[in-house]
C-alpha positions as CSV (number, residue, x, y, z in Angstrom):
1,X,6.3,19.7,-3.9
2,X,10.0,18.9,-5.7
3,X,10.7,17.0,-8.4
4,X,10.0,13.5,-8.2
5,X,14.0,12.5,-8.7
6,X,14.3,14.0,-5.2
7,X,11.8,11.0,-4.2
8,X,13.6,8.1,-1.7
9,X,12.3,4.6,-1.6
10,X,12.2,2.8,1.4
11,X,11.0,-0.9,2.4
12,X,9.7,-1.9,5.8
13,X,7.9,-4.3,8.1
14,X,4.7,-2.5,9.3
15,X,5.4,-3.0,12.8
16,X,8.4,-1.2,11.9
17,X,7.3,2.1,11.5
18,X,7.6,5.1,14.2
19,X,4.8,7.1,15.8
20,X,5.5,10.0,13.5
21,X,5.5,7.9,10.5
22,X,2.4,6.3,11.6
23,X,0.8,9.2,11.7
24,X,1.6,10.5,8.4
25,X,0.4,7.4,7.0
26,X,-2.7,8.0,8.7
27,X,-3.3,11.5,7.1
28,X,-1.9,10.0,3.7
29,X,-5.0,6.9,4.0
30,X,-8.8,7.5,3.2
31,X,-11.4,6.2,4.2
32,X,-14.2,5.8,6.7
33,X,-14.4,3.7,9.8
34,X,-14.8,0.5,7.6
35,X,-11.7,1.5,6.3
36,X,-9.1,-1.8,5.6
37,X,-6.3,0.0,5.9
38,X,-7.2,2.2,8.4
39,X,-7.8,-0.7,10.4
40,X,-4.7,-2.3,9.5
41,X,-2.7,0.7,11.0
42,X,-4.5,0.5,14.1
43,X,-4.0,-3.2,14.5
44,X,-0.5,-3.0,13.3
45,X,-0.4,-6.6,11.9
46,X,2.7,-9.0,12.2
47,X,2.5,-9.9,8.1
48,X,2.4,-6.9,7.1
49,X,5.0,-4.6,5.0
50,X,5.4,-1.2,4.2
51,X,6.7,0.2,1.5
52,X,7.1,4.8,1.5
53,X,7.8,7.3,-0.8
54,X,9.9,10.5,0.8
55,X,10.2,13.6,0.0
56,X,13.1,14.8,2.1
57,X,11.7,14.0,5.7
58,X,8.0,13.7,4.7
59,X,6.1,10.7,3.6
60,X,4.3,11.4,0.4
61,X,2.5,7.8,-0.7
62,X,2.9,4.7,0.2
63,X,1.6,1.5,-0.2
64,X,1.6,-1.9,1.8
65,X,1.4,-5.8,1.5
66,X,-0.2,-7.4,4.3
67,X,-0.7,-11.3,4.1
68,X,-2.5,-13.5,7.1
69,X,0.1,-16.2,8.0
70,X,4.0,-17.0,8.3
71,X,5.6,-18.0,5.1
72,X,6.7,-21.0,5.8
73,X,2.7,-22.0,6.4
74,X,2.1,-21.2,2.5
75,X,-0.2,-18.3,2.5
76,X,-1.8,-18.2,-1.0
77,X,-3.5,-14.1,-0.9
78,X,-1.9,-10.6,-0.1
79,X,-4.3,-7.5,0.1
80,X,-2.0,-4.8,-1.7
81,X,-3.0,-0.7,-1.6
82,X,-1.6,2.3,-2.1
83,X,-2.1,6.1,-1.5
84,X,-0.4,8.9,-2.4
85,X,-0.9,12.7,-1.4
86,X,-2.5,14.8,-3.5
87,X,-0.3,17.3,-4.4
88,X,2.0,13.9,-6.0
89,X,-0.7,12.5,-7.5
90,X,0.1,12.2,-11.6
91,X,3.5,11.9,-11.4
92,X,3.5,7.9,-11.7
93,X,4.7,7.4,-7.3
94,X,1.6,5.5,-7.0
95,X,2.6,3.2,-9.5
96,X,6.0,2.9,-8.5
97,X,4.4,2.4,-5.0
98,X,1.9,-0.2,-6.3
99,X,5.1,-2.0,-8.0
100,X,7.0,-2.6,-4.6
101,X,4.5,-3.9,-2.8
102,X,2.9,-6.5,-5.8
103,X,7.0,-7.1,-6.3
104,X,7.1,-8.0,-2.6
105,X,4.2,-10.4,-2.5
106,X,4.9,-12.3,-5.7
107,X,8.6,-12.7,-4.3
108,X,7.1,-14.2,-1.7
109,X,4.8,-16.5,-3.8
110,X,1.4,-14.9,-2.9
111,X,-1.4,-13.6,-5.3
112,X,-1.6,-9.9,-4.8
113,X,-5.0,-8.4,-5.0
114,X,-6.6,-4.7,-4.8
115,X,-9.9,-3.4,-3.7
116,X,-11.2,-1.0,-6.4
117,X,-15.1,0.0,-5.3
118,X,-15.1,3.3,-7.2
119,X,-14.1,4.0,-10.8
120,X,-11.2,6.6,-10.6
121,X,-9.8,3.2,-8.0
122,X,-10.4,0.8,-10.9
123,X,-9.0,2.7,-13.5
124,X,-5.5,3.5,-11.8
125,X,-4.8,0.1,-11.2
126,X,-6.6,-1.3,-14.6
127,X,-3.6,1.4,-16.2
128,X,-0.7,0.4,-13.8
129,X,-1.0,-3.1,-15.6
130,X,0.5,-4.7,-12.7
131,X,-0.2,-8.0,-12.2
132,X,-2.4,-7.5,-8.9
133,X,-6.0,-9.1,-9.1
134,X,-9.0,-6.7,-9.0
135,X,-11.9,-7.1,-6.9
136,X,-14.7,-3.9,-7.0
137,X,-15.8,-4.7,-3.3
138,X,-13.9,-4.2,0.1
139,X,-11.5,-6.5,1.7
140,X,-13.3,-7.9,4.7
141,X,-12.1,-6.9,8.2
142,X,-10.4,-9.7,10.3
């Protein structure tokens, strides 16, 4: 690990990402087969965007926005997360990360939300004050 200054920012659609980097986000995501975002890597949805955290050539967090219809059809709701490796953890990426992607979807004019089902989940983003509406169970598949 390096010091966070060394960190770049970058913004992307999700179907923008490369095989490599799709991978990465993979190892960066957990969860179980129920997982929402692990299923929203697989599926690679059109309203969906990325926003990553590198360190030099490696992806250390990231988070993502992912909505269910075009803009111009006014979708209300944006499922936000976030993940961050663990050796970054503490050093305030994931709020940063958290930022962009709530940033993004109020820009947007859509009510970001986050799935919190455990404690340590509630209490990051109850601390990152961010704007983002809580819910404690799952976001559903689609």
């Amino acid at each position: 690990m390096t010091d966070q200054s060394a960190i770049r920012f970058e913004s992307k659609p999700l179907r923008g990402i490369g095989r490599s980097e799709s991978q990465r986000l993979r190892e960066l995501t957990t969860g179980d087969r129920q997982s929402h975002m692990l299923a929203v890597l697989r599926e690679h949805p059109e309203y969906a965007q990325c926003f990553l955290a590198w360190d030099g050539d490696e992806i250390v967090g990231w988070s993502l926005a992912r909505w269910f219809a075009p803009f111009v059809e006014g979708p209300r709701n944006a499922h936000v997360s976030v993940f961050v490796d663990p050796a970054w953890r503490r050093l305030g990426l994931g709020r940063q990360l958290l930022g962009q992607a709530v940033e993004f979807a109020v820009a947007h004019r859509l009510r970001p939300w986050v799935s919190a089902g455990a404690p340590d989940q509630s209490a990051f983003f109850r601390a990152c004050a961010s704007g983002a509406g809580i819910v404690g169970t799952p976001f559903r598949l689609r």
